[in-house]
C-alpha positions as CSV (number, residue, x, y, z in Angstrom):
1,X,110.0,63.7,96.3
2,X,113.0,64.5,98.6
3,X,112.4,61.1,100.5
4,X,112.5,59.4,97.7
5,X,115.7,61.2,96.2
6,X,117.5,60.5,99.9
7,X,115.9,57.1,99.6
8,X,117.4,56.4,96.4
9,X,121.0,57.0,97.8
10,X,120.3,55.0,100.7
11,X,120.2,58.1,102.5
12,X,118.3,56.2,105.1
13,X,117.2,52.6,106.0
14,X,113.3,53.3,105.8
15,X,110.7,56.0,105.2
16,X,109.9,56.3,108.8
17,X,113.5,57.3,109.2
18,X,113.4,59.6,106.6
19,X,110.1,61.6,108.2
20,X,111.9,61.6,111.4
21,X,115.0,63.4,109.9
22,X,112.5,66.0,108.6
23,X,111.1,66.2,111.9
24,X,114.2,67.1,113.4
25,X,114.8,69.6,109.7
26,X,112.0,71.3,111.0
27,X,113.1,72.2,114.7
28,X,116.4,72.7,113.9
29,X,115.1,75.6,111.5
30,X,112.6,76.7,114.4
31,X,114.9,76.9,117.1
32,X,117.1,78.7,115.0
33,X,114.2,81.1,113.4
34,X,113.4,81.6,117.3
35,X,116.8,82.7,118.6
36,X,117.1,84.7,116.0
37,X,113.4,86.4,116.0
38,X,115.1,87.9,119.9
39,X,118.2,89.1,118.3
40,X,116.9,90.6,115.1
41,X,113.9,92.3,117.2
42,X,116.3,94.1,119.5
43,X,118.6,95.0,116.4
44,X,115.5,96.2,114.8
45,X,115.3,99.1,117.1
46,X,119.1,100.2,117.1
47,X,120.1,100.2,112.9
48,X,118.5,101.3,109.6
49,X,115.7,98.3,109.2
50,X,116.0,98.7,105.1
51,X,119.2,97.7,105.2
52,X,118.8,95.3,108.4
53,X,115.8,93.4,106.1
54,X,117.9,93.5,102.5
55,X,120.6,91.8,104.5
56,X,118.6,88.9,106.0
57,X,116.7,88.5,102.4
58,X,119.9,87.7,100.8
59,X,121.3,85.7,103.3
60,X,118.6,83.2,103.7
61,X,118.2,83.1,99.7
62,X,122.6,82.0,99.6
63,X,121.2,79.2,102.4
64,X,117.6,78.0,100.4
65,X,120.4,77.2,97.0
66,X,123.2,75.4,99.0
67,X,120.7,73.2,100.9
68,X,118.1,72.1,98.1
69,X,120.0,73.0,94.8
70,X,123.9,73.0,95.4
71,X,123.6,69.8,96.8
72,X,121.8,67.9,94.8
73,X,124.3,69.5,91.7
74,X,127.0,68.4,93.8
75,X,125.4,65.2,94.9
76,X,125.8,65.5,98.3
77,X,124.0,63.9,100.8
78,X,124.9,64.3,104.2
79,X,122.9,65.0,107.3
80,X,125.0,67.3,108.5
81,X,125.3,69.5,105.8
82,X,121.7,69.8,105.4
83,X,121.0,70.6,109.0
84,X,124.0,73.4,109.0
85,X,122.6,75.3,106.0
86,X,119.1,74.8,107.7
87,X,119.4,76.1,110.8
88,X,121.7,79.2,109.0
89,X,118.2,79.5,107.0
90,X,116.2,79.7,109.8
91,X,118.5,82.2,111.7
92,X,118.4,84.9,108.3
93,X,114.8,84.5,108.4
94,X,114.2,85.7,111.6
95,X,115.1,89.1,110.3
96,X,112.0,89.3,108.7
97,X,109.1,89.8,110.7
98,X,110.3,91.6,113.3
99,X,111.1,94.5,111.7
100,X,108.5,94.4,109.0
101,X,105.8,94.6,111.6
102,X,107.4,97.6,113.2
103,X,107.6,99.1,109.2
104,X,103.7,99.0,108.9
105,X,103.3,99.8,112.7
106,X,105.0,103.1,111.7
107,X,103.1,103.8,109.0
108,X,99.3,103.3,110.6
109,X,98.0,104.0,114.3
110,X,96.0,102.3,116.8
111,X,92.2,103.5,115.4
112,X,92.8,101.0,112.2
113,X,95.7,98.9,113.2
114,X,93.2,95.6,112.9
115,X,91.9,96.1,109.7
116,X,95.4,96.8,108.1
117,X,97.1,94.2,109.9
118,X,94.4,91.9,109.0
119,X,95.4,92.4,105.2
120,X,98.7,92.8,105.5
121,X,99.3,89.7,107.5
122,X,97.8,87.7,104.7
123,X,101.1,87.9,102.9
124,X,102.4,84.8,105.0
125,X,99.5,83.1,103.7
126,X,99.9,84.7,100.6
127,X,103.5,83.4,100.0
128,X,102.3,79.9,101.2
129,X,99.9,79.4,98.5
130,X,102.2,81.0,95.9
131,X,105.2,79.0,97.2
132,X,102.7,75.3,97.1
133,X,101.4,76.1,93.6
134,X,104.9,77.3,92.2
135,X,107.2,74.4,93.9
136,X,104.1,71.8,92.9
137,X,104.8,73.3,89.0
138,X,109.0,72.9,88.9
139,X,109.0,69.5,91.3
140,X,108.5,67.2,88.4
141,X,111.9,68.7,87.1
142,X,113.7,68.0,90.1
143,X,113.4,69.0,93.8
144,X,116.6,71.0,93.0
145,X,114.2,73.2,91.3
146,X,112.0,73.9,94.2
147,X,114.4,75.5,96.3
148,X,116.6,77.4,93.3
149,X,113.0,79.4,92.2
150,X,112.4,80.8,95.3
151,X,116.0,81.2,96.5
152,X,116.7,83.6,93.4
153,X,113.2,85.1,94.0
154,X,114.3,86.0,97.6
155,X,117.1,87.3,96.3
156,X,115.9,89.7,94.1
157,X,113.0,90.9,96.3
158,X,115.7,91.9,99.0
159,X,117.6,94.3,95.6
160,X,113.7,96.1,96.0
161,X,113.4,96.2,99.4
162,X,117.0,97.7,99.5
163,X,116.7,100.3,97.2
164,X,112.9,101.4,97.5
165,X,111.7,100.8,101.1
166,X,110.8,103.8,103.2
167,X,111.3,102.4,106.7
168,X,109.2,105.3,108.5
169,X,107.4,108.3,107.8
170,X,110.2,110.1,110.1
171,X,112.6,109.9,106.9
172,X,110.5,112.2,105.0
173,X,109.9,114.5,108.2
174,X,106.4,113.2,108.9
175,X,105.2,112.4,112.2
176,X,104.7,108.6,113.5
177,X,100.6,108.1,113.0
178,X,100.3,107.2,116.9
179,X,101.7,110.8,117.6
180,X,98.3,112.1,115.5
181,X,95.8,110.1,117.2
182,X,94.0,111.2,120.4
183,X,94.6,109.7,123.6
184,X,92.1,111.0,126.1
185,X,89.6,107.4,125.5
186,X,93.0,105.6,126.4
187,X,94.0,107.6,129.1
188,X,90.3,107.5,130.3
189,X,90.2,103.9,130.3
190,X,93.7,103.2,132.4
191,X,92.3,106.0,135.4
192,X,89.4,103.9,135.3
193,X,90.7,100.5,135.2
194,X,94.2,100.8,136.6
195,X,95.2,96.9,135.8
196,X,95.4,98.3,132.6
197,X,98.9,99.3,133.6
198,X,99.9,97.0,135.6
199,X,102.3,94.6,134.0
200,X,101.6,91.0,134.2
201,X,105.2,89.6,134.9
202,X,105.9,90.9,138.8
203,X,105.9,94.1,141.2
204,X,109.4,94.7,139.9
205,X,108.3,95.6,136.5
206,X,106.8,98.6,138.1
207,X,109.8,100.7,138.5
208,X,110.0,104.1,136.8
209,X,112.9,102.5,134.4
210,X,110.3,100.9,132.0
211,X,108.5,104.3,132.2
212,X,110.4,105.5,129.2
213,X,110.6,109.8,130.0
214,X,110.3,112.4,127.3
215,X,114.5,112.7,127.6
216,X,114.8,108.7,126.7
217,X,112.6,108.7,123.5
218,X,115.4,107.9,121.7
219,X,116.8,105.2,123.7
220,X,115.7,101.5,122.5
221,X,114.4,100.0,125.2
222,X,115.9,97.2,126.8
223,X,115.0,93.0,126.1
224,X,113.9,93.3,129.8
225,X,111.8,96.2,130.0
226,X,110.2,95.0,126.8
227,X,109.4,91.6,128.6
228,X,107.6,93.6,131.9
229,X,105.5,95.3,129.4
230,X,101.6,94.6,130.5
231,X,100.2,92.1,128.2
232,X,104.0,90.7,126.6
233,X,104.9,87.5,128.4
234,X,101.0,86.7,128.5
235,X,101.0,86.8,124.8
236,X,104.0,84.9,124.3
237,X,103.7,82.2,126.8
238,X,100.1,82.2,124.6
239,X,101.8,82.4,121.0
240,X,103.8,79.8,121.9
241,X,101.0,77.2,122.1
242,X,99.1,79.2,119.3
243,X,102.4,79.0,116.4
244,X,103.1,75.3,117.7
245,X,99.5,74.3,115.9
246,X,99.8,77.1,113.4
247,X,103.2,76.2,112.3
248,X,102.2,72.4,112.7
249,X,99.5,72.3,110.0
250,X,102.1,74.4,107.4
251,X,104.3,72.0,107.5
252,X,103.3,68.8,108.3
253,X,99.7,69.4,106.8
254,X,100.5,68.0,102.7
255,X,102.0,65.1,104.2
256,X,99.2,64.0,106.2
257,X,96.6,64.5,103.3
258,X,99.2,62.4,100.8
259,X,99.6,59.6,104.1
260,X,96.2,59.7,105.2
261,X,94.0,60.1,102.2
262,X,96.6,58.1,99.6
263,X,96.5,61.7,97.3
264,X,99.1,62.4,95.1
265,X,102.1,65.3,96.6
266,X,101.6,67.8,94.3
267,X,97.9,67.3,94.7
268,X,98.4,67.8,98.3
269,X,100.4,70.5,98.4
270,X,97.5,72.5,96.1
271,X,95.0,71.4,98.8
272,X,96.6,72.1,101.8
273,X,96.6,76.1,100.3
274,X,92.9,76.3,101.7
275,X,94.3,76.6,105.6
276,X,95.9,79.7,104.5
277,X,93.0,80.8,102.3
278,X,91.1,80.3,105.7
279,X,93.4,82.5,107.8
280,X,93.4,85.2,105.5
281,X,89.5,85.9,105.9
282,X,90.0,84.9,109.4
283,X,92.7,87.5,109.8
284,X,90.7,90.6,107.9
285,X,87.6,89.6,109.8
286,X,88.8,89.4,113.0
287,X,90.7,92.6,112.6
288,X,88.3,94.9,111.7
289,X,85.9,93.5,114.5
290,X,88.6,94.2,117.1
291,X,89.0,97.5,115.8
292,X,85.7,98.2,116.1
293,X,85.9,97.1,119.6
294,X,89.0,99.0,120.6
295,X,90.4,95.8,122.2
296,X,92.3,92.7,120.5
297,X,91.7,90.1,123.3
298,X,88.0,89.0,122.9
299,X,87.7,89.1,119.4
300,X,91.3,86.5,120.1
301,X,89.5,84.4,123.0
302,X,86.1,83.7,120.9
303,X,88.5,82.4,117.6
304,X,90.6,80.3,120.4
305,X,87.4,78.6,122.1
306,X,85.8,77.3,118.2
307,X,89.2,76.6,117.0
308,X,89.1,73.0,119.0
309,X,86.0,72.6,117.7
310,X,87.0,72.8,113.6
311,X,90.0,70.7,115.0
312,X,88.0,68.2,116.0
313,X,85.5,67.9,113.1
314,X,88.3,68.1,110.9
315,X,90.1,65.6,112.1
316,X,87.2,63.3,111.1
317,X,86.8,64.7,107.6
318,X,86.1,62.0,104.8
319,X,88.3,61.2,102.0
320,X,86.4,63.6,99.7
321,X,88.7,66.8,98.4
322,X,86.0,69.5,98.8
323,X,84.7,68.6,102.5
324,X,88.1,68.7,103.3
325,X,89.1,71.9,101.9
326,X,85.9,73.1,103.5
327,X,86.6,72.0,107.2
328,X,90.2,73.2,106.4
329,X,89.3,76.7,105.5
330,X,87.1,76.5,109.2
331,X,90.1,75.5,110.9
332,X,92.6,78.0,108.8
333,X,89.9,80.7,109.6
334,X,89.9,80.5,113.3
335,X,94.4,78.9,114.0
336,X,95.3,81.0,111.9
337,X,93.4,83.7,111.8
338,X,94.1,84.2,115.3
339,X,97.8,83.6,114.9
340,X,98.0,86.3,112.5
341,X,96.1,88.9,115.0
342,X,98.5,87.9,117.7
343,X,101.7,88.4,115.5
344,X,100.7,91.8,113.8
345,X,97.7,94.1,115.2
346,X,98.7,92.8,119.3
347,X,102.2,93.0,119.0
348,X,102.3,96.1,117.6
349,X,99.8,97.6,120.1
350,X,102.1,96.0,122.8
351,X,104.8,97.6,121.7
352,X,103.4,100.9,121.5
353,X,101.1,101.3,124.1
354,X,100.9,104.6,126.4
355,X,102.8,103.2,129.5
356,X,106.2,103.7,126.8
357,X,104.9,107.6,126.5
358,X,105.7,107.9,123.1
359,X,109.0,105.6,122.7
360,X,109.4,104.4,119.3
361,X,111.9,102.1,119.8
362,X,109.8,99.0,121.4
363,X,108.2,97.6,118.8
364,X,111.0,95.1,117.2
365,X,111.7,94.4,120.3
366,X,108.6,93.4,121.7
367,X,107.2,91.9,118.1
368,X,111.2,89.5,118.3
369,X,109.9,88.6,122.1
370,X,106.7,87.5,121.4
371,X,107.2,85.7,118.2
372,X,110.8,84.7,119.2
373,X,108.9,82.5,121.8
374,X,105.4,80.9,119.6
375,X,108.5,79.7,117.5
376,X,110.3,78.2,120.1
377,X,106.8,76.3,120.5
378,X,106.5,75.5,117.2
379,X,110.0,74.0,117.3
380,X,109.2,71.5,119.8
381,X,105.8,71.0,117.5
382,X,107.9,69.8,114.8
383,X,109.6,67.3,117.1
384,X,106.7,65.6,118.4
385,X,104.6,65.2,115.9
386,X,106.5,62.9,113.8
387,X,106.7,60.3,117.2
388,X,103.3,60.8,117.9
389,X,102.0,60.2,114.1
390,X,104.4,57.1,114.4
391,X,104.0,56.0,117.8
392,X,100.3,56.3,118.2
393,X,98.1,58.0,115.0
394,X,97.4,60.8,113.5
395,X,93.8,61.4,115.7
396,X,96.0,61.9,118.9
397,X,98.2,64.7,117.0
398,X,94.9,66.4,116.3
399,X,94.2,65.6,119.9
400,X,97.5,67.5,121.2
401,X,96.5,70.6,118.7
402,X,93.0,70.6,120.7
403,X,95.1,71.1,124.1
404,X,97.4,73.2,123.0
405,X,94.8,76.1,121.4
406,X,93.0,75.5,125.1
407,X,96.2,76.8,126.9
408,X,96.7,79.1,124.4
409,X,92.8,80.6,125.7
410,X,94.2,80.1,129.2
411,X,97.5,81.8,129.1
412,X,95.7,85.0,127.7
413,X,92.4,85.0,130.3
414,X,93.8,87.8,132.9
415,X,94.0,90.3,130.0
416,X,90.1,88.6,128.8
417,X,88.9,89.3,132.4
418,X,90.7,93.0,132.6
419,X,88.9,94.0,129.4
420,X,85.5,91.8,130.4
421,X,85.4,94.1,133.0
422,X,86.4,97.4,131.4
423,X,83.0,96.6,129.3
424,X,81.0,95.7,131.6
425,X,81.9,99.3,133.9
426,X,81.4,101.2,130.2
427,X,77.9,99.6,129.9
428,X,76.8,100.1,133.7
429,X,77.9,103.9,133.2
430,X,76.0,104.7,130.1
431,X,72.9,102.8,131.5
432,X,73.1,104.7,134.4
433,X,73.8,108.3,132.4
């Protein structure tokens, strides 16, 4: 629909030079939504996050109206007006998760962090299907109509958040739920295993300045410090790959059932809600398994070594509506499924882990950091797909997702290994007991 509007005011020459300007849409609002996801994380854990979230709400709604609805009322049509607005979109969005995931990380502990997570991180896909179903009911109207709706939707969920939202359980004089749990199976398990606190970046990170002291629990700590945490620049250099895939198939997804397959938008855009349906069982499952386990990473590296393998069936899938939303649901179940765990349940363990002693002030921080970077992934994503889907086909984009969930498995192997072998020692001393 918005092709065809630009279309019909010669916007541009073709429609392959219309998908490449939405190509470039896309990373313009990614690398935006990235720098951002650093600045918002560290701001996060220095001022009130109600008000920090309210802010960013309203913001992004004002942008969503003057791109899609302002300027089709105002006819105008300009490339550079529509990448301004987008990238300003992208850059109050980033306020978001951030400091929501440091909200619920305040509110539950370690023991069921999966399991919550896992539920609560189904709102993105939540708001995905909502959003396809409710902009597929007002786009015969007008595509104007598809960005006011959820712009004054945006808007008045930030008036909630702003008045209701209880940031922590410290504002009503309750202790954080990390502070209640016992430690001695954690402690037990770094004596035993002392990778476990090792960080992954260099020697350097090893200095007592990351160990944050009784004295310094209310100091944020630093971007820095936050990076030499064990486990962080694993996980991002991982999410990186991981979003790039994720974030490919959300947005690029309805246009290659309506290119591919010849189905109508709308109809596309209903379809393409089964990925999301997908990752939110993936995401519940996978949680509560890893909570069972105590550890994130295998339940992570088992969904990262089948996810090629829905890719690739997937990729063949016939023109028939259920198999596909079938294979879709596999693929949605194991990308993002995993995607989810990564950006909730790891990086709030990350950012609360024992080597901080008790420092609440990590977790925006370290959540920015590690999603900050899978964006800046998933902004080069949006770049290349459209020239590969031009330039060669659309088998060779589902080729590059196969690679990229591989590296994703590979950037996170030293933390598989360290926790392979923490089992392995657990089940060699209680055979031996």
């Amino acid at each position: 629909m918005i092709m065809n509007t630009w279309n019909s005011h010669q916007f541009f020459e073709d429609p392959p030079s219309a998908e490449y300007f939405l190509g470039i849409l896309d990373t313009v609002f990614m690398t935006a939504y990235a720098m951002g996801l650093f600045i918002s994380g560290i701001i996060g854990d220095r001022y009130n996050m109600r008000v920090v979230l309210s802010i960013g709400m309203w913001l992004s709604a004002l942008t969503v109206f003057l791109f899609g609805t302002l300027s089709e009322w105002l006819h105008i049509y300009n490339e550079y007006y529509y990448g301004i607005f987008w990238f300003l979109n992208g850059l109050f969005q980033s306020s978001g998760w951030p400091i929501t995931v440091t909200i619920m990380g305040n509110w539950f502990g370690k023991a069921n962090r999966g399991i919550v997570f896992g539920v609560w991180g189904a709102c993105t896909s939540v708001g995905n299907i909502i959003g396809s179903y409710l902009v597929a009911s007002v786009l015969i109207y007008g595509y104007q109509w598809a960005f006011l709706v959820p712009a004054c939707l945006l808007f008045a969920g930030g008036i909630v958040i702003f008045f209701t939202l209880v940031a922590s359980p410290t504002e009503l004089g309750l202790p954080l739920p990390d502070n209640l749990e016992e430690e001695e199976e954690e402690e037990v398990e770094v004596d035993n295993d002392r990778d476990a606190s090792v960080p992954l970046l260099s020697e350097n990170c090893e200095s007592g300045e990351l160990l944050v002291g009784p004295a310094a629990k209310e100091e944020p700590v630093t971007f820095w410090n936050a990076l030499c945490l064990p486990g962080v620049l694993a996980y991002s250099l991982a999410y990186a790959c991981l979003k790039m895939v994720n974030y490919s198939f959300f947005f690029w997804l309805p246009y290659y059932l309506t290119v591919n397959f010849k189905w109508d938008q709308a109809e596309a855009d209903k379809l393409s809600t089964w990925y999301d349906f997908g990752g939110i069982a993936g995401a519940i499952v996978s949680g509560y398994i890893s909570d069972k386990m105590k550890r994130r990473t295998p339940t992570v590296m088992v969904m990262l070594i089948i996810s090629p393998i829905t890719l690739l069936i997937y990729s063949a899938s016939p023109a028939d509506k259920t198999t596909n939303a079938i294979l879709m649901s596999l693929v949605g179940i194991f990308v993002n499924g995993a995607a989810n765990i990564v950006s909730t349940a790891v990086a709030a363990d990350l950012g609360r882990q024992p080597v901080l002693r008790g420092n609440s002030k990590a977790l925006s921080t370290v959540t920015g950091i590690i999603d900050g970077t899978g964006s800046f992934g998933a902004a080069m994503g949006m770049l290349i797909i459209p020239v590969v889907s031009k330039e060669l086909d659309w088998k060779y984009v589902f080729y590059l997702f196969i690679i990229m969930m591989l590296l994703t498995a590979i950037c996170i192997c030293p933390i598989f290994i360290r926790d392979a072998k923490y089992y392995w020692i657990k089940l060699r001393s209680q055979t031996f007991v």
